[in-house]
N, C-alpha and C positions, 0 to 999 in steps of 0.2 A: 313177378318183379315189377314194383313198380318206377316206371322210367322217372317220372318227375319229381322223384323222391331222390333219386338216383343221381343226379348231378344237382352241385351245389354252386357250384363255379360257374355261371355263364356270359358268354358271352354273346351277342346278337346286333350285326347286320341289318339297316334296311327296317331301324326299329320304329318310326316314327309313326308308321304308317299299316294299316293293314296285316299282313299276317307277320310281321317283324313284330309288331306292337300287343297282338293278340300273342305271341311268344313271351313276349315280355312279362305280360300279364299273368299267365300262366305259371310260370315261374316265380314270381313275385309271390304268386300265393301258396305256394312252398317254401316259402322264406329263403329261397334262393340269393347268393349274393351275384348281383349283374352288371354288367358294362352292355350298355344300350350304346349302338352307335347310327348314325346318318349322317347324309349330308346336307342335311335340312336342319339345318338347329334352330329355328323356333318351334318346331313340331316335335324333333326331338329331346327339348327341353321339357315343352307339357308333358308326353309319355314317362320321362324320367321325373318327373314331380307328382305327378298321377301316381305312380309305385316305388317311388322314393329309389329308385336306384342310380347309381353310378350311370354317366352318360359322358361321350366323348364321340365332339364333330368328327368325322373322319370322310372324306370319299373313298369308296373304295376302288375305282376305277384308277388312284394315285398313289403307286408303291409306297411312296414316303409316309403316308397317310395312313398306309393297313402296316407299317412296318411301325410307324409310332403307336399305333392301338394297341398292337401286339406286346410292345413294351408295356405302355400305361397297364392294360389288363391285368397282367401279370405283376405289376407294381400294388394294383387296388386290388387284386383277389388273391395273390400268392399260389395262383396257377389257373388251369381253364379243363373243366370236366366234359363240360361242351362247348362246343360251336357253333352255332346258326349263322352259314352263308347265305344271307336270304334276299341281299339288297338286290334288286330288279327294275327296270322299265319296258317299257313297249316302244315302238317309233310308229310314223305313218305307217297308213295301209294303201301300198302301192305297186306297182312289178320291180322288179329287180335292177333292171336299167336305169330306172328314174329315181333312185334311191341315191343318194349323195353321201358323199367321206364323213360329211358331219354327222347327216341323218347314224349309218352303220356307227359311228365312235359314238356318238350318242348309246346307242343300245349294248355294243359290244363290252364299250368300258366297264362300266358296272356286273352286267350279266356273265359276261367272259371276262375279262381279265381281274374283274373283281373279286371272281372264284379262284385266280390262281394266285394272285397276289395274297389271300385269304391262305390258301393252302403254304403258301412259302415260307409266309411269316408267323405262320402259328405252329404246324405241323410239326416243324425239327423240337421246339420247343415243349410239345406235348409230348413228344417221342420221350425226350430227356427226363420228363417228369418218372417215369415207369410204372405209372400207374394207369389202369383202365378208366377211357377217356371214350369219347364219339363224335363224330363230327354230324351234322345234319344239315344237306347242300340242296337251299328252294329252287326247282327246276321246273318242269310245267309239262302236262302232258301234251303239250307241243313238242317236246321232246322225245315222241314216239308216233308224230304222225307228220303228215307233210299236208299242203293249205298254201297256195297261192295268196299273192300280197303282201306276205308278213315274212320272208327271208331271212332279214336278218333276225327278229325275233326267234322263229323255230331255226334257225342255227347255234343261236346264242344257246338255246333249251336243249338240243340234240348234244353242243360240247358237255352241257351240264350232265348231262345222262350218264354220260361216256365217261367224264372225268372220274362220277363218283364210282363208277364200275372199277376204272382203274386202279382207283384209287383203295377202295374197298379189299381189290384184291393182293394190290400188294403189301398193304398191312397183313392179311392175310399170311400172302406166301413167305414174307420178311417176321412173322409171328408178333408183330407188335398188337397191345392192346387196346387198338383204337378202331371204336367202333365206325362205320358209316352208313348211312340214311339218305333216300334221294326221295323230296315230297314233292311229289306229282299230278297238283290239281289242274283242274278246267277253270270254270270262271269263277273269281271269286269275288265277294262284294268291298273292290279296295277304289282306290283313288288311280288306279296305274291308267286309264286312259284319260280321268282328266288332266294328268300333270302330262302325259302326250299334248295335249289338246293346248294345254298353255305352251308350252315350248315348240309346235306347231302348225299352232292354229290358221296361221296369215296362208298358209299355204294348201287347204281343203278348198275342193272343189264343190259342187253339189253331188256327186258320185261317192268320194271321199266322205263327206258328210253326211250322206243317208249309210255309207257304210258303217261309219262308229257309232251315229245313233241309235243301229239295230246292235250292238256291240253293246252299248251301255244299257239297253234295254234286255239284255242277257246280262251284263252284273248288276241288275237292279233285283233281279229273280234267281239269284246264285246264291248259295251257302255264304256265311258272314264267314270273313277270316278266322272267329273261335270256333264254328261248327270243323270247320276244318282243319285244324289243330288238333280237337276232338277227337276226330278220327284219323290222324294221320298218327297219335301217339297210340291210339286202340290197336291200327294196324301192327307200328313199331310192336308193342309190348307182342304180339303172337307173333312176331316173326319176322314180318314183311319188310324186305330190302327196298321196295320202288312201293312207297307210300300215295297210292292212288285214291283220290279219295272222292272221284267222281266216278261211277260203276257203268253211268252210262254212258261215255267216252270209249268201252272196252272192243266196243263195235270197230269203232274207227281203229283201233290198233291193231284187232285183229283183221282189219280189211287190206292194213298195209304190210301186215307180216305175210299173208296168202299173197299179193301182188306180190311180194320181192322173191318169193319161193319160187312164184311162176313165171319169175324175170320180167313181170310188167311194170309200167307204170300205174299207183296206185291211182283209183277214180276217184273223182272229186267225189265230194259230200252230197 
């Protein structure tokens, strides 16, 4: 089966940019009809004129906003086969204590509430439809290791993990036909630490700053957002519920699975 053929209805979060955009794309070329959203609307203007689809501003960090998309959608597709929760960002890299209200709503909004706000306003909706549907929730394999500095980021990635489990299972156990999918990459080559850098920049130390620059010089040498798409739908179509599409990340998960069996704290990197 093949998945991309498979949903004709899309919709997609977080499109403007990187693996939203590379969804986009992809889709497009299945003649997919799509609702592309961001919160960036000159960017996700170009992406939606680039593949001639449907686009609509939305943040998802603001119920009003995922609760209007969810309308609109469904106004311009006459329903939703999928779902791509993918919008994301990153904040400083710093400890925990020195992390500010702003900084965490900065990351949490989008990252976390913008996956439950997503789930609320679409979900009863696809339920009602009765016909098999699937959701796909961009999480990060930060979501199954732990790393110092980044807190709020790998909490935000951990709710995402968790969500989709949950979520997964109780379509499941409630028998509804809605699939779910949790894409689980490392670094990939997007924009997410410069649009950090712009909305934090006044605030890098030289510590701070030699830290993100070894950070961009790892998404300078990471898989492009369509490699990774690539294999995260390869994985989907055989099976795979936690779409991992970095293999050598696998170390670090299992280093932290072995520390929590043996009740330790897992060791750094």
């Amino acid at each position: 089966m093949n998945l991309l053929k498979s949903y004709k209805r899309v919709v997609i979060t977080g499109a403007a940019s990187g693996i939203g955009a590379a969804l986009v794309a992809r889709f497009a070329a299945e003649d997919a009809s799509i609702v592309a959203s961001d919160r960036n609307e000159v960017a996700l203007r170009i992406v939606a004129n680039r593949y001639n689809c449907n686009h609509i501003t939305a943040d998802v960090g603001v119920p009003s906003d995922v609760s209007s998309l969810a309308e609109k959608s469904w106004k311009l597709l006459g329903g939703v086969d999928l779902l791509c929760l993918n919008a994301g960002v990153a904040g400083p890299h710093k400890p925990v204590w020195e992390k500010s209200v702003a900084e965490w709503e900065w990351v949490l909004g989008p990252n976390l509430w913008g996956l439950i706000h997503g789930i609320q306003s679409f979900v009863p909706r696809m339920i009602e439809q009765l016909t098999p549907s699937a959701i796909l929730i961009t999480a990060s394999a930060a979501g199954f290791i732990s790393s110092p500095f980044g807190a709020d980021y790998l909490a935000s990635k951990h709710a995402s993990v968790s969500i989709a489990e949950s979520l997964a299972q109780e379509f499941q156990s409630l028998q509804l036909p809605i699939d779910v999918r949790v894409l689980c990459p490392g670094f990939v080559r997007t924009n997410i630490l410069s649009s950090m850098r712009d909305r934090f920049g006044a605030q890098f130390n030289s510590d701070s700053e030699a830290q993100l620059a070894s950070y961009e010089s790892l998404l300078e040498a990471s898989p492009s957002p369509e490699e990774v798409v690539d294999i995260a739908f390869r994985q989907w179509n055989e099976g795979a519920f936690y779409l991992m599409t970095h293999p050598e990340l696998d170390a670090y998960v299992e280093r932290r699975h072995t520390a929590i069996s043996a009740r330790r704290l897992p060791e750094l990197a």
